[in-house]
N, C-alpha and C positions, 0 to 999 in steps of 0.2 A: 374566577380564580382569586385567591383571596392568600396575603404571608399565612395565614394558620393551614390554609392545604399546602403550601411548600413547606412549611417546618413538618408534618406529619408525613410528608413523604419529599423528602429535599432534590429525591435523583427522578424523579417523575415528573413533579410541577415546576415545571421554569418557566422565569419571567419573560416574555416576550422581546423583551429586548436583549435577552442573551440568544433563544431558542432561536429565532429569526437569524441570528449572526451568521457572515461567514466565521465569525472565530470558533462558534459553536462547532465542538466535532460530532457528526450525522454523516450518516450513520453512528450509532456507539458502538466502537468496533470490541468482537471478541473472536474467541479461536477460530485461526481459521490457515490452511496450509498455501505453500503459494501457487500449487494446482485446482485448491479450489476458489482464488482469487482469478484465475483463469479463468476457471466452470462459469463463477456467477457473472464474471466481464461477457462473456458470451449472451449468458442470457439476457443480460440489462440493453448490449447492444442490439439484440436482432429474435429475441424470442419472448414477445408480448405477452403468451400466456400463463409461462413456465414460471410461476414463481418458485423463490426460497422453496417455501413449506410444501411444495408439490415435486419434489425431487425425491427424498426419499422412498415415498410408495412407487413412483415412475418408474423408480432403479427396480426396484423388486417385483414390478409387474411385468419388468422386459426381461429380467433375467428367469422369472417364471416361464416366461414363452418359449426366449429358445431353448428350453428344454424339452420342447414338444418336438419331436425328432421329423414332423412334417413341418413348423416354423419357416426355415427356408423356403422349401415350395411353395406355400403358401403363397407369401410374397412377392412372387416372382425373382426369386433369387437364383442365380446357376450354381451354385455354391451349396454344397452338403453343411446340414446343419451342425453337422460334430466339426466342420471347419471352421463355422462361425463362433463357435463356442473357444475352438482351440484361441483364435483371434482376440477375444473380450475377454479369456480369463489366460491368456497365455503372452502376447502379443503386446497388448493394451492394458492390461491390468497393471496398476499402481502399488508399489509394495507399503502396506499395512504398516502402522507404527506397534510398537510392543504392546502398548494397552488396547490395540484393537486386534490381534491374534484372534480370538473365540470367536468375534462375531462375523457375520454375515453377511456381505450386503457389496454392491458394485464400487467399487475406486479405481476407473479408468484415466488412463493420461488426456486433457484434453486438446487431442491431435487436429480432432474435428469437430464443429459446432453442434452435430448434432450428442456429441456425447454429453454436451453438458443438460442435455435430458432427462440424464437417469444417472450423474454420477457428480459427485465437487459439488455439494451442498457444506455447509459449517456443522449443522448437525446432522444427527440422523433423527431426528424427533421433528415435527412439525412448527415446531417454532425456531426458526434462522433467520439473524440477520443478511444482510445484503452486502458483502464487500464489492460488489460490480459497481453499484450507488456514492463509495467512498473512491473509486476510479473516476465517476464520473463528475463529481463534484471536482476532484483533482483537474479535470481538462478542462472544466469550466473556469476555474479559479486560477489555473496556471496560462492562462491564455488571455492572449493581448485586448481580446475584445468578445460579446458574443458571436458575433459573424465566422471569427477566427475559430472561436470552440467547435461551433457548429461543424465547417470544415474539416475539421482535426476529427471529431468525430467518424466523420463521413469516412475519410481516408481510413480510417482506425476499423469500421465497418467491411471498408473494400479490402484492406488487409487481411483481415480474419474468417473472409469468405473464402472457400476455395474455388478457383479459378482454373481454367485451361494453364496458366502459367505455372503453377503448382507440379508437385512430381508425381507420377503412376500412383505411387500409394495413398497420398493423402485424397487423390481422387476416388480411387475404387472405396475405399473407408468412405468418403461420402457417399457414393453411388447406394451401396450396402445399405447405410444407416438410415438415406432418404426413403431406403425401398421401405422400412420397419418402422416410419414416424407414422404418428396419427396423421391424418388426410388435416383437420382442422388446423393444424400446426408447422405455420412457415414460417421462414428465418428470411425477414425484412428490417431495414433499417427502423431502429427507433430514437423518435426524437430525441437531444439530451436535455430539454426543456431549460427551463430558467429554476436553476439550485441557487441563494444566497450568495453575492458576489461582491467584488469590490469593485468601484470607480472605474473606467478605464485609464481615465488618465495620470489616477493615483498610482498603479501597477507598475507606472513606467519608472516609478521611482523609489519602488518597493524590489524587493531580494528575499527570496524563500524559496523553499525545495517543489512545489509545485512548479513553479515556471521553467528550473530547468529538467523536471517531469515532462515536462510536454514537449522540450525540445528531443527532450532522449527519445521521446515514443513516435518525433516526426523520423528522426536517426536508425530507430529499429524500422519501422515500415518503410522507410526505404531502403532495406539491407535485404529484404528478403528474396528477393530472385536471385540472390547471392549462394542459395543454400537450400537442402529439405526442408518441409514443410516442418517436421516434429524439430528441427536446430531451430529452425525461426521461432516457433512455439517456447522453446528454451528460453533462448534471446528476452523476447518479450517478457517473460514470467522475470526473468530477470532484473527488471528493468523493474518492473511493476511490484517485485515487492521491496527492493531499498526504496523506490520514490512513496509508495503509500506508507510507508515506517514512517520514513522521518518527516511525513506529510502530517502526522497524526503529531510525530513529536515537536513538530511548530506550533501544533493546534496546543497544546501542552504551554509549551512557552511562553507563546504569547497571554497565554492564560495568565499564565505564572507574573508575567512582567506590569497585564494590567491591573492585577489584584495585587501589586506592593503600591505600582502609582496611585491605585484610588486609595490607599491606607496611607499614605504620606500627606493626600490632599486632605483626608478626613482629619489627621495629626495636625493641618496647622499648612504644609507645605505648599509650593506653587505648581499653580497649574503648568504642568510641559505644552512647551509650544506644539503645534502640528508638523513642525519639522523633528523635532525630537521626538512625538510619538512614531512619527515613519522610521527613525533610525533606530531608537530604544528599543521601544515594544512591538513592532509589528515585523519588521526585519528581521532576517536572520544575519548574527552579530557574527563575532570571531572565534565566540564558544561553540564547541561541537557537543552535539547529540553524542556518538561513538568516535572510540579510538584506536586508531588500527593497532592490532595484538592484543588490547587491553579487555577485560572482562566486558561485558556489556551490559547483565541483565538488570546490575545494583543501581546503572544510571539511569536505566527505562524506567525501572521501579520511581526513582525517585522523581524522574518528570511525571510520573502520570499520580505520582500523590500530590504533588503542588498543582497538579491540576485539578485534584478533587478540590483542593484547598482552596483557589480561586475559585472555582465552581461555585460553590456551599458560599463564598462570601461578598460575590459578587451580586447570585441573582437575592440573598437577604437584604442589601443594602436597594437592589431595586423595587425588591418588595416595600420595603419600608419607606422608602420615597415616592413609591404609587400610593399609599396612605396618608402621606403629606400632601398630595396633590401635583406632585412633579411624576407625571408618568414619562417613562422612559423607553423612546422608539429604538425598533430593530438598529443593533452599533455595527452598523455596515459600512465606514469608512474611517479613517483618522481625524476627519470634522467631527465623527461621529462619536469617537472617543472625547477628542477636546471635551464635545459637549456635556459629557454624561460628567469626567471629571470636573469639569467647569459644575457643576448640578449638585458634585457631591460637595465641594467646598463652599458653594452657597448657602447647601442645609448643613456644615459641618455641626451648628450652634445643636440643631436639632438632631441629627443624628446621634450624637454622643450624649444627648441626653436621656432620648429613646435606649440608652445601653445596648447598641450595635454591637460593642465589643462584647458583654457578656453572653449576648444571647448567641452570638457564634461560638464562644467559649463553651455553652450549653449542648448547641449541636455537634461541636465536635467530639464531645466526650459519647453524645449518643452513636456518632455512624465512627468511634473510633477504630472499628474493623474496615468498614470501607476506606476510610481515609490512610490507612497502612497497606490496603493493594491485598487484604487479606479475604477478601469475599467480593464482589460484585461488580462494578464499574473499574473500578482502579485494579483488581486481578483478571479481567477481561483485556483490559491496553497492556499489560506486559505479558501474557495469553499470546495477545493477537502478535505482539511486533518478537518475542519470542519465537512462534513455532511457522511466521512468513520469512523470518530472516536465518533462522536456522536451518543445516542441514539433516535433512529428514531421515529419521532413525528408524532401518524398517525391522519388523520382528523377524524375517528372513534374513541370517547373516550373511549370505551370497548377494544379497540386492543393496549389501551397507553403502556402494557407491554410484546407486541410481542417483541422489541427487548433487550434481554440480553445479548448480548455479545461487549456494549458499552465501552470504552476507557472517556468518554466524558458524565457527563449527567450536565442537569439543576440545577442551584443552585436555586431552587423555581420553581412554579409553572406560573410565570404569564411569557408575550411572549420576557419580555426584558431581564432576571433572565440570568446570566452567566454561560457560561460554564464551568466546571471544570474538573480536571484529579479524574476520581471514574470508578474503574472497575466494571463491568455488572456483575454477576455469573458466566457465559460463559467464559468470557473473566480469570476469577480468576480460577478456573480449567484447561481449555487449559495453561495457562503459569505454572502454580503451578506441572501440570503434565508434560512440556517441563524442568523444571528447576530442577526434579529429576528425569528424566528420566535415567538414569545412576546412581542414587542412591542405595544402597540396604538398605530398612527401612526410619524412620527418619530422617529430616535435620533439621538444626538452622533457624529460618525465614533470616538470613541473607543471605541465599542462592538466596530466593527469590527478596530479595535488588538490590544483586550482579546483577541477570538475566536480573531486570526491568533497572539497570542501564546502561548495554549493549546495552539497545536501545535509551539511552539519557533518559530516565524514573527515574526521582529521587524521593523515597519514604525513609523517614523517620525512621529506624527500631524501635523508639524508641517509635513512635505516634501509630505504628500499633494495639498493642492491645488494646488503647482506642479509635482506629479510625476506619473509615466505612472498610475499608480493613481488619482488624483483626474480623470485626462483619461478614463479610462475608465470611473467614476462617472459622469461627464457626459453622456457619448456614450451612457450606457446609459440617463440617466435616473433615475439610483439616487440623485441628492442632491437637495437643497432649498440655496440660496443663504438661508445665517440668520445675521445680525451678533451674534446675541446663542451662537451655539453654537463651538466647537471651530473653529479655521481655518476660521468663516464656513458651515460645511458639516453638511445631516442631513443622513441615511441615510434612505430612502423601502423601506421593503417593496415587494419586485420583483412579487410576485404576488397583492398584495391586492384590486386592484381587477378587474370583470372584462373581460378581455383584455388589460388590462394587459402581463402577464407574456407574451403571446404577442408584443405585438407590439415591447418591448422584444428581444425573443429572437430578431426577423424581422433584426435589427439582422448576425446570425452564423451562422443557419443558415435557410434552406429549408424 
């Protein structure tokens, strides 16, 4: 690899010291829904063969089957096949967005493991990314140590299996599905291997939306005997697409913060201590990602162009230092930053003579579609963190409120109407019961502030109870009316009492 294959193809060839990063985001995420962030979690956990690109044909070679009116029998099912069908395309079927009306093809909820067999791929074509991959990096990266990830996983494995403690339905929907899988094709645990990490001991002193990812997702898997299988499925989806948004939108930032520091040091400026890179660049600070009621999509856009922007001028400046003879290892720590800024103020004499600045100046005007988020990379991040955090617009107007566990809905009704940060029901339960989970009793809403702001999430505690958040506290049951706490308002544990948590939850789903 050599700088003239990274300037001919800038979003392809990266320098090894970026690629290798935890900062790097890897998977590169694009569209993908938060049922199918579900699908592919399943698969990456426990189905070894099923890749991305082998989903599409799967779907349409199972839905080819049971159309054979003997299908059932076959299999040893008791079950008529016109009931199975009624099941998969009546039951289970997932309502379609408006640009996908015409065509054809399986989008089932994923209730059970084995649906993600044949349904929650990103595309329908054989080339898909992996959103299960950008999960799994998350538990790695959000987690105290490897040993810890590993167990998080495991538990996260045992959670997503169905079990004897599971309810009637989600069992016979396994019993079903097992009968119709390939013989070759079993659902086992699979490793989460060693993804790009940081230090452990650095973590302890580091703050980003990963780590309290990991806490929410130890909070949902232990809620689930709480509930049906398909609320717990909720719950989790829940969980799982505000923590991988705003997982992507640190990967963003922190981009964003080491390509001004290394431009300050090339200008002349001093190198930031390693305490100051922990706190500055690598942290997450006091600025948020989203604001609650406020538009969202203008501020994704613009994290994920200053991430192209650091992108594009990070890995040129390490090209061009591998040709000095300063090669530059995997930046897998905040030593690892010092060092690389420590490298660039060294060669600053050099760099700027090599016209570092122009030749970036050059590239940007070539990929100045990708760096405005108008084609490829940079319209793939507001793509992805758009249609995971938004709620899902089916082209069936009777299914307009299957999805509740939105981050994201419309400000109005017509097709141009903005998006804004308004949690779903779902979504206001699952974090309300992650954010007291180690509670005993009541809390201040300001508990709740604290938790959304750990993910770059900033809500107002003061607007809450005249705002849509406080009216969906209400409606759910999740506050206590108290003159001595916070805007009059505790926070009550959604699933402490028993049934409680079920029949608050009868409130949004079936």
């Amino acid at each position: 690899m050599t700088r003239g294959l990274f300037t001919d193809n800038p979003w392809k060839n990266s320098h090894r010291g970026y690629d290798e990063s935890p900062f790097n985001m890897r998977p590169a995420p694009e569209f993908a829904t938060a049922e199918v962030v579900v699908a592919s979690l399943y698969r990456t956990l426990g189905f070894k063969g099923a890749s991305e690109a082998s989903i599409p044909a799967a779907g349409r070679d199972f839905d080819r089957n049971t159309q054979n009116p003997k299908h059932s029998a076959s299999v040893g099912s008791s079950i008529s096949n016109d009931t199975w069908r009624t099941v998969l395309h009546g039951v289970l079927e997932s309502p379609k967005q408006p640009n996908q009306s015409s065509k054809r093809f399986l989008q089932l909820c994923p209730i059970v493991p084995d649906v993600a067999l044949y349904s929650g791929s990103a595309r329908l074509s054989a080339n898909s990314w992996n959103p299960g991959q950008l999960v799994q990096r998350m538990v790695t990266l959000g987690s105290d140590s490897p040993s810890s990830a590993r167990i998080r996983w495991q538990q996260l494995f045992l959670a997503m299996t169905v079990a004897e403690t599971d309810d009637l339905w989600a069992r016979w929907l396994d019993t079903e599905f097992g009968l119709r899988r390939k013989k070759d094709t079993i659902w086992q645990l699979q490793e989460i291997g060693q993804p790009p990490d940081l230090p452990v001991g650095e973590k302890q002193r580091l703050s980003f939306p990963a780590q309290q990812f990991v806490k929410d997702l130890d909070a949902i898997v232990g809620a689930k005997d709480s509930m049906t299988r398909r609320q717990w499925v909720s719950l989790l989806e829940a969980v799982l697409r505000l923590g991988s948004v705003t997982h992507v939108l640190w990967l963003c930032e922190v981009n964003q913060r080491l390509w001004r520091a290394a431009r300050d040091v090339l200008e002349g400026g001093g190198v930031p201590s390693e305490e100051q890179i922990r706190s500055e660049i690598v942290s997450l600070r006091s600025s948020s990602y989203l604001t609650y009621a406020n538009p969202a999509v203008p501020r994704i856009r613009d994290q994920a162009a200053y991430y192209l922007h650091a992108r594009l001028w990070l890995n040129l400046v390490m090209w061009h230092m591998e040709e000095m003879g300063k090669s530059t290892p995997p930046i897998s720590s905040c030593s690892d930053v010092a060092r690389f800024l420590f490298d660039v103020s060294e060669l600053g004499p050099r760099l700027r003579a090599a016209d570092v600045a122009g030749e970036y100046a050059q590239m940007q005007g070539e990929e100045a579609r990708v760096l405005a988020c108008k084609k490829g990379i940079g319209s793939n991040i507001v793509e992805f963190c758009r249609h995971v955090l938004g709620q899902r617009e089916a082209a069936n107007e009777t299914l307009r409120g299957y999805d509740q566990g939105y981050v994201l809905r419309r400000r109005g009704q017509h097709s141009r109407a903005p998006w804004v940060v308004s949690l779903g029901p779902v979504s206001v339960l699952a974090l309300v019961h992650c954010c007291l989970r180690e509670a005993v009793g009541p809390r201040s809403i300001q508990r709740l502030c604290t938790h959304l702001a750990s993910y770059g999430l900033e809500v107002d505690r003061d607007d809450i109870a005249t705002g849509d958040l406080g009216r969906q506290l209400r409606m759910l049951g999740l506050v206590l009316d108290s003159p001595d706490a916070e805007t009059g308002m505790l926070l009550v544990p959604p699933f402490a009492a028993s049934g409680g948590g079920l029949a608050r939850m009868a409130t949004w789903h079936n």
